[in-house]
N, C-alpha and C positions, 0 to 999 in steps of 0.2 A: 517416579517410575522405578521399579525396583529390577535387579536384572534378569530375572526371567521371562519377565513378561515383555522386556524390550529385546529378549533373543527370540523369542515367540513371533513379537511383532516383523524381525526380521529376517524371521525363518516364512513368513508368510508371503513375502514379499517376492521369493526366488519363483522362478516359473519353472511349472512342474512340466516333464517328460509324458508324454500321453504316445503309449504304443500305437496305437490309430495314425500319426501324426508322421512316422518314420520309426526308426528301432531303439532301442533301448542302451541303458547304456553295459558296458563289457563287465561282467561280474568275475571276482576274482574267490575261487573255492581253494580251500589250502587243505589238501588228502595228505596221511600220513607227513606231515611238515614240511610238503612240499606246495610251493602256491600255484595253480591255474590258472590260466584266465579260459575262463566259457566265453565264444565267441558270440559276437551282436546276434541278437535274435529279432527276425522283422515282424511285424504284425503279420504278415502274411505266411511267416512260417509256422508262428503262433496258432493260426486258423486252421494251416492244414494240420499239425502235430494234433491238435483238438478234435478235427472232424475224424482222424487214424483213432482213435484212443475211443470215442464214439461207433465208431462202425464197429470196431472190437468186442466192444460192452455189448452192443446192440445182439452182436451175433453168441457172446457167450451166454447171455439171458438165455437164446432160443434150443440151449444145449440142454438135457434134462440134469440133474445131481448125478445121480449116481455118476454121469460121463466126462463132470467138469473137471476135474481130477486130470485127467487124459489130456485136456483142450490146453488146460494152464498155461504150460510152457510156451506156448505156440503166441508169440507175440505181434505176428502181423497177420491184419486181416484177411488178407488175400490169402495168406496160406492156410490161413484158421481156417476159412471157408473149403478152401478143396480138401480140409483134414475134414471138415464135419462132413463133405458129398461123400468123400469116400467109403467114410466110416457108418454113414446112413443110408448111402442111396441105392445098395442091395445090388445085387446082380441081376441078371435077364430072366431068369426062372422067379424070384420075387416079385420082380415088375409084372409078370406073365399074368399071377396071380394075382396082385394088387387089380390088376388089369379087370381081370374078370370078378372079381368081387366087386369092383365098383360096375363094371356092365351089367353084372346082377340086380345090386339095388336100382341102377338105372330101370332099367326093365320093372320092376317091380316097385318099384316108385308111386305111392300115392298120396292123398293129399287129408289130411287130418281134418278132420269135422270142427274140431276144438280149437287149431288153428287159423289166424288170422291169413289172409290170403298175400301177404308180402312174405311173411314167415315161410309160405310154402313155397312160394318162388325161390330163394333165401338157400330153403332146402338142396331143391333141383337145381340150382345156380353154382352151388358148394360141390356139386356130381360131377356137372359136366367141367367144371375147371379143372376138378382134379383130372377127370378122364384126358380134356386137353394135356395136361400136363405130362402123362402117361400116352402121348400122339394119337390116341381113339378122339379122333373128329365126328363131330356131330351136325349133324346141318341147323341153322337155326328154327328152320322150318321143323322137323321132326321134333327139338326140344318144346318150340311152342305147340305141338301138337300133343306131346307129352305131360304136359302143365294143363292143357285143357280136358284134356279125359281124364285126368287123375284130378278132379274136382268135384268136389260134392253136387248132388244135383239142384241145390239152392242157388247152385252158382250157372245151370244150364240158360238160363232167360240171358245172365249178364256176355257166356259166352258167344252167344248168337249174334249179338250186337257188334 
């Protein structure tokens, strides 16, 4: 046996550190030739640093380009978050109008001959959440009463039932 193969053999042998298991062991960074040690990291801090860096991601995807430029800097989610309400979520005169644009199409809401009948639900579904969203409540009864008149009359036998 030659000697690599019998440091191999013996390097096999050591039992290995599994973060899952407790924490890891202390690593030593040497910045400008001075040496650190980064302190023990637990699998559980692991997890949360992971799910912060994910919920970040998750929210700078939902920024458009032209505005990610802006968001960059902005490294915790939580404050990413109230940077993008702020910077999107318009004032009371916008809402007003959001408001009533979607009350309009509500109103005027019908249901496509060419479309499938979950498609159109789907539709009307997409209306009233955002209207929710925007605190114009809607009664369930009125929405389904709104789904059934804006049906093509191929659909009048099935509504009956």
């Amino acid at each position: 046996m030659d000697q690599d193969s019998a440091h191999m053999m013996a390097a096999s042998k050591v039992p290995m550190l599994k973060p899952e298991n407790g924490t890891t062991l202390p690593k030593i960074i040497v910045v400008e030739g001075v040496e650190k040690v980064v302190p023990i990291t637990s699998a559980k801090d692991k997890a949360q640093r992971r799910l912060k860096v994910k919920a970040r991601s998750t929210l700078m995807m939902g920024i458009p380009n032209e505005h990610q430029l802006k968001f960059n800097s902005i490294t915790d989610a939580k404050l990413l978050l109230e940077a993008v309400e702020k910077r999107f979520g318009g004032n009371a005169a916008t809402k007003k109008t959001q408001r009533n644009l979607l009350k309009q199409q509500y109103e005027n809401f019908t249901a496509s001959s060419l479309k499938m009948l979950d498609q159109t639900f789907d539709r009307l579904q997409k209306l009233v959440s955002q209207l929710d969203l925007l605190d114009e409540k809607l009664s369930l009864e009125d929405v389904n009463q709104k789904l059934l008149k804006s049906l093509s009359p191929e659909w009048n036998t099935h509504a009956v039932m």
